[in-house]
N, C-alpha and C positions, 0 to 999 in steps of 0.2 A: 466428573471431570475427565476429558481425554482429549490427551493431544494428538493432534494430525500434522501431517508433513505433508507440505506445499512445494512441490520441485516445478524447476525452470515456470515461474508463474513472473506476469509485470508488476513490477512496483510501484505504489503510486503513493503522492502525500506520504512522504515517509518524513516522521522525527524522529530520528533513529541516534542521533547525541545530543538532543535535546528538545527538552519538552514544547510538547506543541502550543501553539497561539491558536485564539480564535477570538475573532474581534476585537484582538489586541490586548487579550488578556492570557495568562499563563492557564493553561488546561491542567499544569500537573504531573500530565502525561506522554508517554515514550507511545508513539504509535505509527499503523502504515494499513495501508489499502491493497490487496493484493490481488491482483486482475486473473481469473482461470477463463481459457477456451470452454464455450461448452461442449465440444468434441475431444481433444485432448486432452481434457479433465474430467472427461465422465468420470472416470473410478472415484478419486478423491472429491468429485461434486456428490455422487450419492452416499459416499461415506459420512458427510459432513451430512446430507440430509437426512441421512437414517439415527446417527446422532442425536442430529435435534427433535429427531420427531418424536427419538428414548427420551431423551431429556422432558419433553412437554407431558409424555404421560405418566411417567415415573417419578421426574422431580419436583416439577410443577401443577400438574394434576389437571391441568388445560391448555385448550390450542391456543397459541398465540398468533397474531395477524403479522405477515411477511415484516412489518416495520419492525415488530421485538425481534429479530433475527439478526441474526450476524450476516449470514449469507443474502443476498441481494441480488435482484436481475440485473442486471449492466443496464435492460432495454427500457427500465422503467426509471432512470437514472438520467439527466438532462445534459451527459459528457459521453461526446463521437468515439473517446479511448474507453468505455464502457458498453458502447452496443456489440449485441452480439457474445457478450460474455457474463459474467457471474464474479459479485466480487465479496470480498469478508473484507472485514476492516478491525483492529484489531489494538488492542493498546494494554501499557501498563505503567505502575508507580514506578518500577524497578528498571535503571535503562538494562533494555537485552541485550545478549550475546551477539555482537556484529561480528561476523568473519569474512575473509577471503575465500576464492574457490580452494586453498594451500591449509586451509581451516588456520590462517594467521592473524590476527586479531584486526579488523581496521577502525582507524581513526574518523573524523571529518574533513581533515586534512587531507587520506585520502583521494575526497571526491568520488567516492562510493560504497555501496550501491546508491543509486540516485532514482529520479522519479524517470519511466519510462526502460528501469535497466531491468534484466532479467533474475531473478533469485531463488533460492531456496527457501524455506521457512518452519517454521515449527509454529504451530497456535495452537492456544489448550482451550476447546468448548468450557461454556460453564452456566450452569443456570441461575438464574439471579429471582430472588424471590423476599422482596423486601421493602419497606416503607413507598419506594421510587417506583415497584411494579415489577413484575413476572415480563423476563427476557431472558435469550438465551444469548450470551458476549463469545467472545474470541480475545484470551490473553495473548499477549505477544511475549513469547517466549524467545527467540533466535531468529538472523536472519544471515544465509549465506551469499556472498556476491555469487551469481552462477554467469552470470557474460552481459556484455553492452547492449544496447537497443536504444533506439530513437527517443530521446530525451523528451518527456512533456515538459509543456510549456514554452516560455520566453528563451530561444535558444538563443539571443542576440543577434549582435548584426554582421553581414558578411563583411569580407576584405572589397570585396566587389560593390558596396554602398561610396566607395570612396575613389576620386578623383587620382588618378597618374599628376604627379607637378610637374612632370614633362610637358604633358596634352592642357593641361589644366592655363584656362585666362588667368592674370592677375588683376583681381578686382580692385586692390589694395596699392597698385601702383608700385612695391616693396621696392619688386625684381627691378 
């Protein structure tokens, strides 16, 4: 087992106060997706790779196919905020250590870190070798807000989708 540090990396699919759904059912699980440049992440993208590749012959005693990995091409992944990069995806029973960049504790309240925001992270490799199959996970151990960035998903609607009652007919007859 060995944990890696993920700095200024995107966030994504985080349930980070509470556990994740999938198809409407409780997973159990605290988890997030964490988006690495393949240029700006070289270091910690081959750290992660050399890792796994200890892990497959040492712990597991064979290659695994890209899918048992934790690590994943963005480009073979059917989401525009994943070409071009590399991502891990990572979870646990136990919710992790959420912090501020002031290392102060956040909430959900908050409203962050969120999906699209920028963060730190700690994930611990581990190899998994049991009744379900030989894979190598990413526990999610901590995650740090490190700064804002372009929110994925539904950002809502502008103030600009809506009518001045100045300029605006009355359909209604009211006025």
């Amino acid at each position: 087992m060995s944990n890696i540090k993920l700095q200024n990396v995107r966030l994504s699919f985080p349930s980070l106060f509470q556990t994740a759904e999938f198809a409407g059912d409780d997973t159990g699980k605290y988890e997030a997706t964490f988006i690495l440049d393949k240029d700006k992440h070289n270091d910690v993208i081959e750290q992660i790779n050399s890792e796994m590749e200890r892990m497959q012959k040492e712990d597991l005693k064979s290659k695994l196919k890209s899918d048992k990995l934790a690590l994943k091409n963005g480009d073979d992944m059917a989401r525009p905020e994943f070409e071009g990069k590399m991502t891990i995806k990572a979870s646990t029973k136990k919710r992790p250590l959420v912090i501020d960049r002031d290392k102060t504790p956040l909430t959900q309240d908050d409203n962050k870190p969120y999906a699209g925001s920028y963060v730190n992270a700690i994930v611990r490799l581990w190899a998994q070798d049991n009744q379900y199959g030989k894979r190598v996970n990413a526990s999610l151990e901590g995650v740090q807000f490190f700064g804002d960035g372009e929110p994925f998903g539904a950002g809502g609607i502008s103030v600009n989708e809506f009518d001045d009652f100045e300029d605006a007919d009355d359909p209604f007859g009211i006025r």
